[in-house]
Structures are given as structure tokens and as C-alpha cells.
C-alpha angles and dihedrals in degrees: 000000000000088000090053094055087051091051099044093072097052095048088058090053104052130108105258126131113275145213116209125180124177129179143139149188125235113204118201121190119213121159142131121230122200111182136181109213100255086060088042090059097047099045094042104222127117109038092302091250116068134039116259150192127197140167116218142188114186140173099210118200094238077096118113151186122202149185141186134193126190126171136199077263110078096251138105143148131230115213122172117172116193118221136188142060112354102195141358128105133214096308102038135028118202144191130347106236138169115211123173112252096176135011114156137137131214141201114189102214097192137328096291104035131055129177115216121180123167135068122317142102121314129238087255113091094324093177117078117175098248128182123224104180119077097352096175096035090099086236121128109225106168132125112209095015110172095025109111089005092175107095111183096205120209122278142162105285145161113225144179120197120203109202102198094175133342091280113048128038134186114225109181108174136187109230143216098266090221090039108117134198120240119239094206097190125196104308103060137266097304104136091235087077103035113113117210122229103205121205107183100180140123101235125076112256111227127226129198136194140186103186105183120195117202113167113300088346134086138175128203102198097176137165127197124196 
């Protein structure tokens, strides 16, 4: 493993010829809120007492920038960065920010096993209903909230994928010790109602995925220890 880890650095720095791709989305939020003060109160935004009304313009840091790199070798890295306004809410925006959302690096090792070692989202319940309008409106705009409320986050891992046919998979991942699963909860993914599992411990946990693909549907049964 540790040889693996030496030699990864130097694949991706040889002279082969090479595929890059970069891209990106930009969100704007623009929206007017008029609120009566119960609503005012269950939604809490305003100051929870009165009824309010507000314009807003917002650059929200679900933005991102990405790029991806793949070689005749079998190898390539992922890296997405978010930029954009990392706090605020209808009556204040703060400050601009980048944060890195992705940064992980592959080596297919044949045409059933790939190695997989950086930052992403792990085999367990990689999907999370996420909104993308009007994130700090203190309005609740998902379809489907509640339903698959585990989110695994994305954290440094090492992982090795299994393809058994072109439709099912098995993803089994080392994970960050000290990495934690999101219970969303039933208002949506906003920081303010995650709560933190905490692991704490000195070994990796290890989280494992069978994600299966039939048709337009696909299924994520995953377990993580």
C-alpha cells in the first residue's frame, strides 16, 4: 500500500498523452420573500416576531469549479473546489469563501478493480436531497425531504471498487477515523439541523456500497462499520 501511495505521484507526472476536461456552474439567488409572522416563526428567519419582506441577490457556495485528468494509463484525478458566500441568510450576506468539495485520484487496475484514494463521498448512502434555490431563504424547497435522511459526506479515504457486471458494483472504502455521517433530518440539508455522528476512534471506519443500475433506476444499499 505504501508503494502504491509513492508511485501514484509519479504516474500522474509522466509524459503520456493526456485528456482534461474543466467546467463549472455558477448559482445566483434572486428572489423576493414576503412573510406573515406565523410563517415568520416556523420557517426562523426575520427576527421570529414580526412579519417581514426582503429582496435578495445571493451567490450562494454551492458554486464550483472543476477539473478532471485521465491518461492512456489507466490513471486520473477529480478536483472540484465551491465558491461563493459561506454564510449569511435573508437579511445579511457574509463573507466570499473556496472551500475544496473533491480532490481524489484513480488507477484502474483492470477491467473489474479500481483503486481510489483522496477526498469524496463514501459507498454508504452517497445521495442527500440538497436544494440549490434560495439556500439561505429559510424556505424548504425539496421534493422527497426526509426520505434517505443519512448523508455520508465526503471525506479522505482509501477505496477499492469491484465491478462484477455493467450494473452492480462493490465499493468497500477505508475511511478518515474522526470522519462522521450526517443525520439530515426533515428540513433539509442547512448545517444549522445536521446532527454529527461522531466515531473517535483509531482505527479507519469502513465503509461499504452495492450500488446496483437498472435502467433509470438505481439503488445504493450500503453498510458502514
Amino acid at each position: 500500500m505504501v508503494a502504491f501511495f509513492l508511485l501514484l505521484p509519479a504516474v500522474f507526472a509522466m509524459p503520456v498523452a493526456a485528456d482534461v476536461k474543466l467546467g463549472g456552474f455558477i448559482f445566483t439567488d434572486f428572489y423576493y420573500l414576503d412573510r406573515d409572522k406565523e410563517n415568520a416563526q416556523f420557517s426562523r428567519v426575520g427576527n421570529g416576531t414580526n412579519s417581514y419582506n426582503v429582496t435578495t441577490i445571493q451567490l450562494p457556495n454551492i458554486s464550483r469549479l472543476h477539473g478532471r485528468w485521465t491518461n492512456e494509463d489507466n490513471v486520473g484525478m477529480y478536483v472540484e473546489i465551491g465558491i461563493g458566500q459561506r454564510s449569511g441568510d435573508v437579511n445579511q450576506n457574509t463573507s466570499d469563501g473556496v472551500e475544496l468539495r473533491y480532490a481524489y485520484g484513480w488507477w484502474d487496475v483492470n477491467d473489474w478493480f479500481q483503486v481510489q484514494a483522496g477526498k469524496t463521498t463514501t459507498p454508504l448512502s452517497p445521495l442527500n436531497p440538497s436544494q440549490l434555490l434560495g439556500t439561505r431563504s429559510g424556505s424548504l424547497n425539496i421534493i422527497g425531504v426526509g426520505y434517505g435522511n443519512y448523508y455520508s459526506g465526503r471525506f479522505p479515504q482509501v477505496r477499492g471498487t469491484f465491478q462484477f457486471c455493467k450494473n452492480a458494483r462493490l465499493a468497500i472504502a477505508l475511511v478518515d477515523p474522526n470522519g462522521y455521517a450526517r443525520y439530515v433530518g426533515e428540513y433539509g440539508p442547512w448545517a444549522k439541523w445536521l446532527i454529527d455522528v461522531q466515531n473517535n476512534t483509531k482505527v479507519p471506519r469502513i465503509d461499504m456500497g452495492l450500488p446496483i443500475y437498472v435502467g433509470p433506476v438505481s439503488i445504493y444499499p450500503s453498510f458502514m462499520y
